[in-house]
MOPAC internal coordinates of N, CA, C and O (Angstrom, degrees):
PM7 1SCF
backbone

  N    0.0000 0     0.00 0     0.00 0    0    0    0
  C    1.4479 1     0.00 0     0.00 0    1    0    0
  C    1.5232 1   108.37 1     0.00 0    2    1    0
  O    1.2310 1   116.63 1   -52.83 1    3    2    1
  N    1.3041 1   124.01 1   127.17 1    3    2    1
  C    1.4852 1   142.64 1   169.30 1    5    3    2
  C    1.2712 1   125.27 1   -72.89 1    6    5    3
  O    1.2310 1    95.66 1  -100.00 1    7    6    5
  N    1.5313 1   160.33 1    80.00 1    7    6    5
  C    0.9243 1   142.44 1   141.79 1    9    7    6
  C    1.2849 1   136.58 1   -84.84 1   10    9    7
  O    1.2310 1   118.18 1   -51.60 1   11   10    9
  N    1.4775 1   121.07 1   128.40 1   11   10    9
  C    1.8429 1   136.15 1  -150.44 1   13   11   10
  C    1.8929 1    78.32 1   -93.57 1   14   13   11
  O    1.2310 1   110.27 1   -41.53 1   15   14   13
  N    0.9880 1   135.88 1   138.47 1   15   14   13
  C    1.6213 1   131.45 1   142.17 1   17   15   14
  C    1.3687 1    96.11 1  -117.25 1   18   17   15
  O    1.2310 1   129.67 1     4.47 1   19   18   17
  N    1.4606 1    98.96 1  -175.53 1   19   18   17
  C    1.4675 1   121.83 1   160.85 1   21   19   18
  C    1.5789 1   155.15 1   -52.37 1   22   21   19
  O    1.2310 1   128.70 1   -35.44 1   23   22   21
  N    0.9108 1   100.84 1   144.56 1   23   22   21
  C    1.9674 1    96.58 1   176.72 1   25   23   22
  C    1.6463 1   124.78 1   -21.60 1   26   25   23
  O    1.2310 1   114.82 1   -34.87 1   27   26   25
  N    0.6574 1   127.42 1   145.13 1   27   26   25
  C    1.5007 1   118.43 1   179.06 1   29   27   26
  C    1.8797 1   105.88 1  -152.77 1   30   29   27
  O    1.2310 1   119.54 1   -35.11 1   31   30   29
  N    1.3672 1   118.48 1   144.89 1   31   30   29
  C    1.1911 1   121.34 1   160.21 1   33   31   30
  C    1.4987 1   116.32 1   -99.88 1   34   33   31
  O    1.2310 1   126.86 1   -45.70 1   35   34   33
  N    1.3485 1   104.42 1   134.30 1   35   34   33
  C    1.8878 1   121.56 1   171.78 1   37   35   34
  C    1.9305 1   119.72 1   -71.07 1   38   37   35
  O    1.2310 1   130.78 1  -104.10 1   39   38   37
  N    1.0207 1    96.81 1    75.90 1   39   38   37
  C    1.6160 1    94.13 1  -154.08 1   41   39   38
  C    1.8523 1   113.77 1  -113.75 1   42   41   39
  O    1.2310 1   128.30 1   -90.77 1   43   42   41
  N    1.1528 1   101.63 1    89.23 1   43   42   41
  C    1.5461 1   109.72 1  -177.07 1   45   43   42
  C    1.6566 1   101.45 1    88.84 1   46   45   43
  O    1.2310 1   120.91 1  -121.61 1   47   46   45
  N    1.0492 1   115.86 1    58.39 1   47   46   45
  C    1.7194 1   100.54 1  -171.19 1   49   47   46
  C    1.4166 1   137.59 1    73.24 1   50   49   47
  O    1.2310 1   132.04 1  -175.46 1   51   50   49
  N    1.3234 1    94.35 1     4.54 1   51   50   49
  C    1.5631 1   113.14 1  -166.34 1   53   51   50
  C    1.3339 1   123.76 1  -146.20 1   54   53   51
  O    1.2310 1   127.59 1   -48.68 1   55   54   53
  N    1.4281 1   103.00 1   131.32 1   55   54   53
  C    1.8896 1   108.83 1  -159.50 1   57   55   54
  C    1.3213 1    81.35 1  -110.41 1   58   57   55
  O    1.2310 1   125.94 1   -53.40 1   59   58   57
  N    1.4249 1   106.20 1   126.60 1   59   58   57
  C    1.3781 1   146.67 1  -150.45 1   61   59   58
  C    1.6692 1   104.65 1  -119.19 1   62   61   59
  O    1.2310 1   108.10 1  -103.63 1   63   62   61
  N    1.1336 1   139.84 1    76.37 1   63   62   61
  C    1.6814 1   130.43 1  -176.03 1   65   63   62
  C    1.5146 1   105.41 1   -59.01 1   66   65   63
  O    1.2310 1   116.43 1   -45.78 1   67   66   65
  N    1.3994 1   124.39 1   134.22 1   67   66   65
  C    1.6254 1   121.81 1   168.05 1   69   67   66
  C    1.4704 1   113.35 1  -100.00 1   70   69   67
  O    1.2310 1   127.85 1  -134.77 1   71   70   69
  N    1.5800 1   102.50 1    45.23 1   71   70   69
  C    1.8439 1   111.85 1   169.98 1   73   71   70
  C    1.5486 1    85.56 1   178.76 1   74   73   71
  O    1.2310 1   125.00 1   -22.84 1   75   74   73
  N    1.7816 1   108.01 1   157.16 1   75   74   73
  C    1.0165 1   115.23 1   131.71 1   77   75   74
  C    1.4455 1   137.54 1     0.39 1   78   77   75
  O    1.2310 1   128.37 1   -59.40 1   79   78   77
  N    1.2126 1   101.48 1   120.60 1   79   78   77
  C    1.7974 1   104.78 1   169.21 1   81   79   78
  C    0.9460 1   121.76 1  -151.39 1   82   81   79
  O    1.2310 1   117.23 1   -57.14 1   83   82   81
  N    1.4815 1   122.87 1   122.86 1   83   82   81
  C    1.7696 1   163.09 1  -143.89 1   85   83   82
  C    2.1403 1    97.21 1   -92.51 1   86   85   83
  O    1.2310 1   132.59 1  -129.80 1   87   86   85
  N    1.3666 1    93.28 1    50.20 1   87   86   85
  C    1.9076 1   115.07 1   145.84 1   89   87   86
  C    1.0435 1   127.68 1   -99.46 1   90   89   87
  O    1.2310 1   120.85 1   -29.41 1   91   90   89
  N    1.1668 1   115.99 1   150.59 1   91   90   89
  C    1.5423 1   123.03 1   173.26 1   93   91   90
  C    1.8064 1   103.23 1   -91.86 1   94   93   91
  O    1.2310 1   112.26 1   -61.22 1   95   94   93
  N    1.3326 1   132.20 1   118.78 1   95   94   93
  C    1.6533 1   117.93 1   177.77 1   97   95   94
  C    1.2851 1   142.88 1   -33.45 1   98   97   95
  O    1.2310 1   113.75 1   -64.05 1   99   98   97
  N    0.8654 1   129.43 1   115.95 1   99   98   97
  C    1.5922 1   132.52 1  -141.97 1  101   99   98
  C    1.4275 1   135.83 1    83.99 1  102  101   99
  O    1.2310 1   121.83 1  -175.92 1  103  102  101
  N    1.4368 1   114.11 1     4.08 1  103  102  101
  C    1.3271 1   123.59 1  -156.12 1  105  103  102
  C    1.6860 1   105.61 1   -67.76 1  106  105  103
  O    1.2310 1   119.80 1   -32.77 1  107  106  105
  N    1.4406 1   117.98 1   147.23 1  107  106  105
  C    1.9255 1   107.20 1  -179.60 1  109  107  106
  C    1.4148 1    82.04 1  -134.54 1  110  109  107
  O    1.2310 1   134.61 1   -30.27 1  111  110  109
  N    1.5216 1    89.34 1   149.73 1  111  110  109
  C    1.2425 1   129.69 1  -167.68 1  113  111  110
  C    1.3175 1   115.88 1  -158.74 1  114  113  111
  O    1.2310 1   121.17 1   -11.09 1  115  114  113
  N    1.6183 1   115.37 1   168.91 1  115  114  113
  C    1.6781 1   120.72 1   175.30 1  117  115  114
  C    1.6253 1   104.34 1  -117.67 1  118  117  115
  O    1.2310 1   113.51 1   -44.98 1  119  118  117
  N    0.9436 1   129.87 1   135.02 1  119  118  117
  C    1.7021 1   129.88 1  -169.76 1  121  119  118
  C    1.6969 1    82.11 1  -106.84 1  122  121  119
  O    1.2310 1   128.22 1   -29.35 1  123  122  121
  N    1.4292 1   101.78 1   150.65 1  123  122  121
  C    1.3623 1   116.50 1   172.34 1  125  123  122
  C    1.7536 1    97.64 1  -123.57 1  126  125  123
  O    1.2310 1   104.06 1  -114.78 1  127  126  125
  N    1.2459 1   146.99 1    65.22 1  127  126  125
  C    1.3715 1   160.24 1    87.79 1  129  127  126
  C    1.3106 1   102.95 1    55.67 1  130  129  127
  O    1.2310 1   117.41 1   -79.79 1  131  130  129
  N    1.4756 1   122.53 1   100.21 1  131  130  129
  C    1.3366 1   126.51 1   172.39 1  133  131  130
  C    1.7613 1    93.79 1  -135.62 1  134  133  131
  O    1.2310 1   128.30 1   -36.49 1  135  134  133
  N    1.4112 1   101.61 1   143.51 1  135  134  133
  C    1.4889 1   118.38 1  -158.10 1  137  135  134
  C    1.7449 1   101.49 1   -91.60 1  138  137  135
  O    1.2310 1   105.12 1   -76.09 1  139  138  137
  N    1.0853 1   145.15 1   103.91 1  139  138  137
  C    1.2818 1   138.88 1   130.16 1  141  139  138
  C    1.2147 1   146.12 1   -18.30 1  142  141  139
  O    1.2310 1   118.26 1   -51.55 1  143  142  141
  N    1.4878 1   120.93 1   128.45 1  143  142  141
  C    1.9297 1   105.70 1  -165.76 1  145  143  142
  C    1.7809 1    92.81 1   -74.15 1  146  145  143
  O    1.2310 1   132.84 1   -49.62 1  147  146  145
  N    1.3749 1    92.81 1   130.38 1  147  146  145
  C    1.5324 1   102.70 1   175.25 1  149  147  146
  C    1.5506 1   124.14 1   -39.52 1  150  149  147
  O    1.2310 1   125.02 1   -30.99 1  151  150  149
  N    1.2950 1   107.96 1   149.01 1  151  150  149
  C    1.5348 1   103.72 1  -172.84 1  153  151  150
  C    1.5779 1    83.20 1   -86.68 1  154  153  151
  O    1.2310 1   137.24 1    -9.06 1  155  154  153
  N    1.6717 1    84.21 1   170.94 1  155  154  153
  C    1.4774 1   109.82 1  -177.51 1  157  155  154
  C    1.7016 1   114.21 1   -97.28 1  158  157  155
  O    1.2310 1   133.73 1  -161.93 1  159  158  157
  N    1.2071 1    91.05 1    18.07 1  159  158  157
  C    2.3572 1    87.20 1  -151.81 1  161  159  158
  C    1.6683 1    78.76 1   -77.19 1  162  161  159
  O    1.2310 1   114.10 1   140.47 1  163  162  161
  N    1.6664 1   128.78 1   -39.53 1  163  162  161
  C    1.2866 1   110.64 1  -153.61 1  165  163  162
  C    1.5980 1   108.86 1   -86.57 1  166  165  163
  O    1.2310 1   121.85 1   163.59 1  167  166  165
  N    1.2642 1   114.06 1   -16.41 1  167  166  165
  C    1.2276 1   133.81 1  -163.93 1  169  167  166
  C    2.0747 1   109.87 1   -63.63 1  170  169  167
  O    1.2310 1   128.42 1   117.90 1  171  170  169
  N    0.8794 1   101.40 1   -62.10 1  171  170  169
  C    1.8724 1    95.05 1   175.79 1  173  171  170
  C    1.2424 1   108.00 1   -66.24 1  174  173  171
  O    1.2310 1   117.32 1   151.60 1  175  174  173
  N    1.4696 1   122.71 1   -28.40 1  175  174  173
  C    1.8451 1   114.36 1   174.75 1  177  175  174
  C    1.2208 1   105.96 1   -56.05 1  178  177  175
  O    1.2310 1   119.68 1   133.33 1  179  178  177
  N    1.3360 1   118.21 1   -46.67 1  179  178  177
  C    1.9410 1   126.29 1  -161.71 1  181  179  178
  C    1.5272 1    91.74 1   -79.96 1  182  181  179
  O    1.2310 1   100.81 1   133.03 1  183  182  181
  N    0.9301 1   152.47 1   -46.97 1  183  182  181
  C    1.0631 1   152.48 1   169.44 1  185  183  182
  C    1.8370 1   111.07 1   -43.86 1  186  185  183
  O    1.2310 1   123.72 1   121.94 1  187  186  185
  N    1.2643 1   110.48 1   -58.06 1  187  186  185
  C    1.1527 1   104.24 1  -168.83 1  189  187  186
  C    1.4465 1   110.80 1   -78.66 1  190  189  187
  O    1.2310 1   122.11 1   163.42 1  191  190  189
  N    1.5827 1   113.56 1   -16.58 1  191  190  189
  C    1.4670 1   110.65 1  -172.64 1  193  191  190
  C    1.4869 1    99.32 1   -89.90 1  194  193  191
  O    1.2310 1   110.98 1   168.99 1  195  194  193
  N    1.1497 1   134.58 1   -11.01 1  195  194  193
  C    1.5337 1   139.39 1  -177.95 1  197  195  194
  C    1.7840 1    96.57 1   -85.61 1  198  197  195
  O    1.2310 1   109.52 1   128.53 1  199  198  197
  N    1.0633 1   137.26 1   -51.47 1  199  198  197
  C    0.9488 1   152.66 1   168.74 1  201  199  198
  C    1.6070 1   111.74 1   -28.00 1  202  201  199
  O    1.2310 1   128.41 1   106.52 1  203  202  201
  N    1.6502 1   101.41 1   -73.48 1  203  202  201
  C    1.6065 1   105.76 1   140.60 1  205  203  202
  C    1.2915 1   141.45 1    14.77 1  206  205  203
  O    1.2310 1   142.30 1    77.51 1  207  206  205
  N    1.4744 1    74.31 1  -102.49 1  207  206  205
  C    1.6243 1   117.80 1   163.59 1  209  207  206
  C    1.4994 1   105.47 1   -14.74 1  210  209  207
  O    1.2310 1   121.08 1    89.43 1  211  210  209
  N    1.5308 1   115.54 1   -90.57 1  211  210  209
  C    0.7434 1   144.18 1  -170.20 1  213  211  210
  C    2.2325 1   119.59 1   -54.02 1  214  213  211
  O    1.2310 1   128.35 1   145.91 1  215  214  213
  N    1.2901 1   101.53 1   -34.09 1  215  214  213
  C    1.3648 1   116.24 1  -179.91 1  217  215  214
  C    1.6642 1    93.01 1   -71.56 1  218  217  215
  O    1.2310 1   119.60 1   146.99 1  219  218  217
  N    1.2676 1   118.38 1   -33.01 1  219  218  217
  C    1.4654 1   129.92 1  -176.16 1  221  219  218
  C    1.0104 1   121.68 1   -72.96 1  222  221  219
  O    1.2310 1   115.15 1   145.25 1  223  222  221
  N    1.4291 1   126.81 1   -34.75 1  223  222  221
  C    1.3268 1   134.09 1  -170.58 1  225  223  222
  C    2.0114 1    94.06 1   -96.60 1  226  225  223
  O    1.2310 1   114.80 1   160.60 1  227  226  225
  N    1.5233 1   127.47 1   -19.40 1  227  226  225
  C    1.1530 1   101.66 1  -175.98 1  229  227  226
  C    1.4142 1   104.39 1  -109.15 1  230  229  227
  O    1.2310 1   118.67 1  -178.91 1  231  230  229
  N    1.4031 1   120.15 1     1.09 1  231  230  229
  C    1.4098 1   101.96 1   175.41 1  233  231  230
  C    1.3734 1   142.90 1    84.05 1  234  233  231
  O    1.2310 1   130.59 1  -174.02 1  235  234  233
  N    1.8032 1    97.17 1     5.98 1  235  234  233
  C    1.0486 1   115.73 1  -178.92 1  237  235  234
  C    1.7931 1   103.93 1  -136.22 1  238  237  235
  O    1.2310 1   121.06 1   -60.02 1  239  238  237
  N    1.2664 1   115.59 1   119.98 1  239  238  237
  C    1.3899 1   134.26 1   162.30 1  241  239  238
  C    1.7944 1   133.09 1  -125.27 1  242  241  239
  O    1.2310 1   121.79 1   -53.32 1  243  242  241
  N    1.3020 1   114.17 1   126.68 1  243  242  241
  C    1.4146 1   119.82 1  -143.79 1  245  243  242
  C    1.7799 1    90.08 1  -133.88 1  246  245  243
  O    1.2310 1   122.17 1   -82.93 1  247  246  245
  N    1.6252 1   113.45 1    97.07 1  247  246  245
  C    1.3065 1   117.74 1  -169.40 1  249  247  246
  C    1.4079 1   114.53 1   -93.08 1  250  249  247
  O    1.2310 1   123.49 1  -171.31 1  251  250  249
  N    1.4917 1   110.90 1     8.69 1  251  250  249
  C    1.3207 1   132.10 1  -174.60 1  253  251  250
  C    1.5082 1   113.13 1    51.16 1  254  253  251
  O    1.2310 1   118.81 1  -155.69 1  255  254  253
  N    1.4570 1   119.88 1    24.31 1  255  254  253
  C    1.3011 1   123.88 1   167.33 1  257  255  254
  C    1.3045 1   104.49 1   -88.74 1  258  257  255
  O    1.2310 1   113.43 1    14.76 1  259  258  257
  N    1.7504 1   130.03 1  -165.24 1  259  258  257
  C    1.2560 1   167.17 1   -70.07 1  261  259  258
  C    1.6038 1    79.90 1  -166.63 1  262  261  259
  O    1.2310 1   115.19 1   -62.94 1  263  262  261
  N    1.4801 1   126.72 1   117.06 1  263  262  261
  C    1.7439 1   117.52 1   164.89 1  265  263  262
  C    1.5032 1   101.75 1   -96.26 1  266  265  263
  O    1.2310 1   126.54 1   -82.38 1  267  266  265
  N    1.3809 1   105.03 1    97.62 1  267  266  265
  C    1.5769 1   105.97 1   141.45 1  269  267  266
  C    1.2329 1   124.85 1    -2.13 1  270  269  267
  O    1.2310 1   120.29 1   -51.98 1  271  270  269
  N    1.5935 1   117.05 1   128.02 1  271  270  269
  C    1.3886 1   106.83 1   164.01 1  273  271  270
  C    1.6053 1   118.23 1   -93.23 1  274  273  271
  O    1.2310 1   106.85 1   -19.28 1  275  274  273
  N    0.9449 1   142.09 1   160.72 1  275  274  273
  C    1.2553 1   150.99 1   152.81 1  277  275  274
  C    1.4540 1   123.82 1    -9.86 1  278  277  275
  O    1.2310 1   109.89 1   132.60 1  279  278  277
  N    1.2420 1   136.58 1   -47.40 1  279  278  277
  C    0.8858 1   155.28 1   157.07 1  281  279  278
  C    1.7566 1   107.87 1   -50.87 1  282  281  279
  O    1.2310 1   121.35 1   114.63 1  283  282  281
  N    1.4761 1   115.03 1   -65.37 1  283  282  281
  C    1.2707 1   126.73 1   177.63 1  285  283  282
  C    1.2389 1   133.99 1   -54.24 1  286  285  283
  O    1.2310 1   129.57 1   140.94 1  287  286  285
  N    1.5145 1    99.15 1   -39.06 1  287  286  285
  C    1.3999 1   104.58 1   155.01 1  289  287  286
  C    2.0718 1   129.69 1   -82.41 1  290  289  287
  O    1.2310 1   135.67 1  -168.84 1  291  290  289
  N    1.3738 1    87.28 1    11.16 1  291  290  289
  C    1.5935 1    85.83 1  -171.63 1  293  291  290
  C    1.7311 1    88.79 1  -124.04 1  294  293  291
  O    1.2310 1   107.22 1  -175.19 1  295  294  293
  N    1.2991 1   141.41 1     4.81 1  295  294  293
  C    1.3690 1   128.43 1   137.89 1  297  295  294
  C    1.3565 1   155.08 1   -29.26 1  298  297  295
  O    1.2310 1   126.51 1   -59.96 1  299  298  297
  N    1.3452 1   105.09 1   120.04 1  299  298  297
  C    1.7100 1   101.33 1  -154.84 1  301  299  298
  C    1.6918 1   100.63 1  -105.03 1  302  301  299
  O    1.2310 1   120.03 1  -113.89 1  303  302  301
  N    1.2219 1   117.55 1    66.11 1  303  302  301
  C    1.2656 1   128.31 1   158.13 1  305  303  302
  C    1.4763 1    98.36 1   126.92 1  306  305  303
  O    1.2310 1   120.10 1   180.00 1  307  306  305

């Protein structure tokens, strides 16, 4: 007997279904595993948090605003 289900992510050791799936508990089976072009949902986060990353580690950030003068930034209210 054949059943096709749904998408699933492989995540820490663990195939993860992203819907519902039409088993009975305990059911064994052999998955035949064909790879999908990666979604994109995680892709601009990792990007932007590497991005980060990186602005962080050099210490230099340029918000294209107005530079404070010295004074302005050393104001106590």
């Amino acid at each position: 007997m054949c059943h096709e289900q749904g998408p699933f992510i492989y995540e820490s050791g663990v195939f993860k279904p992203e819907g519902p799936v039409d088993f009975p508990e305990a059911t064994r089976g052999i998955a035949h595993i064909r790879e999908v072009a990666a979604s994109h949902e995680g892709k601009p986060r990792r990007k932007a948090l590497e991005f980060l990353r990186r602005i962080g580690e050099s210490g230099v950030f340029n918000s294209g605003g107005r530079k404070l003068t010295r004074d302005e930034m050393h104001e106590n209210g």
